[in-house]
N, C-alpha and C positions, 0 to 999 in steps of 0.2 A: 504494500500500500504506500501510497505517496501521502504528505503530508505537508502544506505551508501555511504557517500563522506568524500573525504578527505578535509579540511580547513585548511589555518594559521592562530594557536589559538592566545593566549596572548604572548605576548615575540617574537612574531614568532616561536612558537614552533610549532610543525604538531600536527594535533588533528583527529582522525577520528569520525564522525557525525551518529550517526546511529537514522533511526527513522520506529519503527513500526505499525501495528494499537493499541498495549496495549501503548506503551511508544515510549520518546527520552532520549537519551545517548551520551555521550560524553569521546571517551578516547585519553589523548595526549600517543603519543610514549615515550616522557620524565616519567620515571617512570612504563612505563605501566601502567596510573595512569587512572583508571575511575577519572572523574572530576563532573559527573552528571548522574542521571539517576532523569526518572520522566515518573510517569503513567499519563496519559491522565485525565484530571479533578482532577488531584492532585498536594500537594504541591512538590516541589522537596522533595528527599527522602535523596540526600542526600548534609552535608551541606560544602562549600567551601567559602575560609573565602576573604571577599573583601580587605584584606593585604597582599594575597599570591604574593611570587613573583614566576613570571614563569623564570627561569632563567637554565642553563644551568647547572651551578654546584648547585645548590639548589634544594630541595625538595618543592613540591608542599601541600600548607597549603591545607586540607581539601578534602573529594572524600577517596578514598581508598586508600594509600599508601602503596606501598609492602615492609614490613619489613623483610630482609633476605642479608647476613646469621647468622645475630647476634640480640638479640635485647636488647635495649637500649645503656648504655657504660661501655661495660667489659675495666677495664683497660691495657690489652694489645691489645686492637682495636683502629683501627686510629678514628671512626666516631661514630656518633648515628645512631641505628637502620639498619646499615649494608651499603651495597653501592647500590642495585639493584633498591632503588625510587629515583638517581643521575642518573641511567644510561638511554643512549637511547636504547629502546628496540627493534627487529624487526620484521617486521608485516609478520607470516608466511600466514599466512589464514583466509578467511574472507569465513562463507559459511548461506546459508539460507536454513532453512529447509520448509519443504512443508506445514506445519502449519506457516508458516511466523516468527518462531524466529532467531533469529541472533545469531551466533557466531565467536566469532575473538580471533582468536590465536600468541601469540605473544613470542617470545623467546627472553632471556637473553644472550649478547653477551658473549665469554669467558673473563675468566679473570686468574689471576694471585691467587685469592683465590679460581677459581672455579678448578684448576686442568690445566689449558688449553685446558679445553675445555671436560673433561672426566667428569667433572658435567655438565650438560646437564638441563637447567630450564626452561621451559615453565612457561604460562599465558594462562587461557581460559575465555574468558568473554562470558556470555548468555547474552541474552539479550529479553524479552517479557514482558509477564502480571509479571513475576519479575525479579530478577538481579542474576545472579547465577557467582559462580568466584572462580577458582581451579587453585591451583600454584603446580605445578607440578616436584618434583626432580628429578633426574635419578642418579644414581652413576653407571659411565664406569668404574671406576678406579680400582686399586687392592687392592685398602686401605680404610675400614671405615671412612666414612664421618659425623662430626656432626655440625648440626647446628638447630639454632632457625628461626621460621618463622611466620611473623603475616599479618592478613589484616586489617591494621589499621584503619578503617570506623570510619567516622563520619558520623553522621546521622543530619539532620534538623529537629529543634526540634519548638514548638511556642516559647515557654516560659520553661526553666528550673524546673521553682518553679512548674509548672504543671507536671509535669515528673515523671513515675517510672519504675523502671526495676524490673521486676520477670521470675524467676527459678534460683534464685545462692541462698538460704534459706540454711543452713547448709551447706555449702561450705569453705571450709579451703583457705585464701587468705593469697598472702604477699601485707603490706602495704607498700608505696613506700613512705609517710609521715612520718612512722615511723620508718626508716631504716631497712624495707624490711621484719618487724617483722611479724612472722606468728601470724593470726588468726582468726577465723570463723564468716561465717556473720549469724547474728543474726535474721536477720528484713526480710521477705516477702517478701517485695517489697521497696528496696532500693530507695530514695528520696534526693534532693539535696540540703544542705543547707550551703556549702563551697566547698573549692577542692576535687577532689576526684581519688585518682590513686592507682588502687588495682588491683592484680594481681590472680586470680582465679583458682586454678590447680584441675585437675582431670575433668573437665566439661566438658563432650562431647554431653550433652542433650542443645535443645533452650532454649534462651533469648528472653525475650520479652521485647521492650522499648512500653509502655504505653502513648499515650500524649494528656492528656487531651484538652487542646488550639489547637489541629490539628486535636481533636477528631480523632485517628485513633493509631489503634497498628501496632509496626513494630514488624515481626516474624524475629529472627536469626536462619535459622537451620545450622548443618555444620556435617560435616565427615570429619575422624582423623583428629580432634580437641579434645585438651586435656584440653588446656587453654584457659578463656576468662579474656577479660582486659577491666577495668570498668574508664571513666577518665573525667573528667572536670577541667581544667584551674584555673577554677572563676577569681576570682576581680586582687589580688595582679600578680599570675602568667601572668593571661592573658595582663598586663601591660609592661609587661619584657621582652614580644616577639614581635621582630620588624614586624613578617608579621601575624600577627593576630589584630584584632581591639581590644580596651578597655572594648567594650560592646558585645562583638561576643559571649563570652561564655556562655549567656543568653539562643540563639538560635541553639544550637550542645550538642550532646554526643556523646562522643565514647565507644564503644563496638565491640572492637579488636576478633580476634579468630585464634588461632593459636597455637603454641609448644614453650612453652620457661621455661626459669627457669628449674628446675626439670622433666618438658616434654619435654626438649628438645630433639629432634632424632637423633639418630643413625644410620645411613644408611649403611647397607651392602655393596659391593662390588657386583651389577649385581641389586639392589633391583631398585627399586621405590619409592616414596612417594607422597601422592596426599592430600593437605589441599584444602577442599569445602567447599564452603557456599552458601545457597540461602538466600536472603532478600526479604521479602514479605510484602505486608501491607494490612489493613483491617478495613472497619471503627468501629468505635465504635457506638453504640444504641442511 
């Protein structure tokens, strides 16, 4: 059986509930943010930190965050990672398809950087046996539009120390440790043994996060996706932020997918743009 209602989440924020025969799902309108997703005899897939605050002008720790139309903090930007995971979003369409998966479509109110309204952003969330999720640009205007955009996922993880990420093996990255310095990853399969915030350009093949304590691999595929962004907190940072716990970064990775830095886009005048991803998962033997 299928199932979609609407509830008041944390903060009283609205959240709509959705539940399939493969999974349940959870997205508030603040942000457009999925919050949860979770297949049926598994762990949640993805992770939300028990210090988020749901709050009105703040950003939701954990679940997807939409990053756009800037990402991180370029110095003549008022904020981090843009305004679109502050705003409320509105719910155009909710439909079910006749194999029972879910889709809910959501749009970005105008604003004063979108043109007034001549940049035109959707939200598409799927929802079945996996999580699918396309941010959608439109340029009405008569002027090239550029901007950065990411789906900031955090994933649930058992244990970090168990954890590895494979397909970025030869990948040219900027380190954000090291003041943004370019340089190639080396290693197979990336493993974590401190912070870790790297920025991956040219990558438009999957990511796989590995995890051994969950036995089970998460697959990232996506479409025009250029970058992926690789990031753990650890010890010191994960201390210095008021809505995440001390010990959280134990249990998350992120593994962002999206345009930025040097992939950032260019939008035409009448064009389109559509960042995908589907998130899957699989056990292990």
């Amino acid at each position: 059986m299928t199932f979609v209602a609407f509830h008041t989440g944390a903060g009283g924020l609205p959240k709509l509930a959705v539940t399939t025969v493969w999974s349940t799902a959870e997205i508030y309108l603040h942000g457009a943010h999925v919050t949860r997703f979770q297949k049926l005899g598994e762990p949640p897939l993805l992770f939300l930190s028990e210090q988020s605050r749901f709050e009105a002008n703040a950003p939701i720790r954990g679940g997807i965050p939409i990053i756009f139309p800037w990402f991180g903090k370029p110095a003549d930007k008022p904020g981090q990672h843009g305004f679109a995971r502050h705003c409320s979003w509105t719910l155009k369409e909710i439909t079910t398809a006749a194999t029972g998966i879910v889709t809910v479509r959501l749009v970005l109110p105008p604003a004063p950087e979108l043109r007034a309204g001549e940049i035109a952003v959707e939200y598409v969330v799927t929802i079945g046996d996996a999580l699918g999720a396309e941010l959608i640009v439109a340029n009405h205007s008569a002027a090239a539009f550029d901007f950065e955009s990411c789906l900031h996922t955090y994933f649930a993880v058992g244990d970090i120390d168990a954890v590895s990420i494979t397909g970025l093996e030869g990948v040219d990255y900027l380190d954000s440790l090291d003041g943004h310095q370019p340089k190639t990853e080396a290693n197979a399969a990336i493993r974590f043994v401190g912070e870790v915030d790297r920025t991956y350009l040219n990558t438009p093949h999957p990511v796989e996060i590995r995890d051994e304590s969950l036995r089970r691999t998460v697959r990232v595929e996506k479409q025009n996706s250029a970058s992926t962004v690789v990031w753990n907190p650890w010890i010191a940072k994960s201390k210095a932020m008021p809505d995440f716990g001390n010990e959280e970064y134990q249990r998350m990775v992120c593994v962002e997918s999206g345009n930025v830095a040097e992939n950032q886009i260019t939008l035409a005048p009448g064009q389109t743009d559509s960042l995908k991803v589907n998130l899957s998962t699989e056990g292990l033997p």
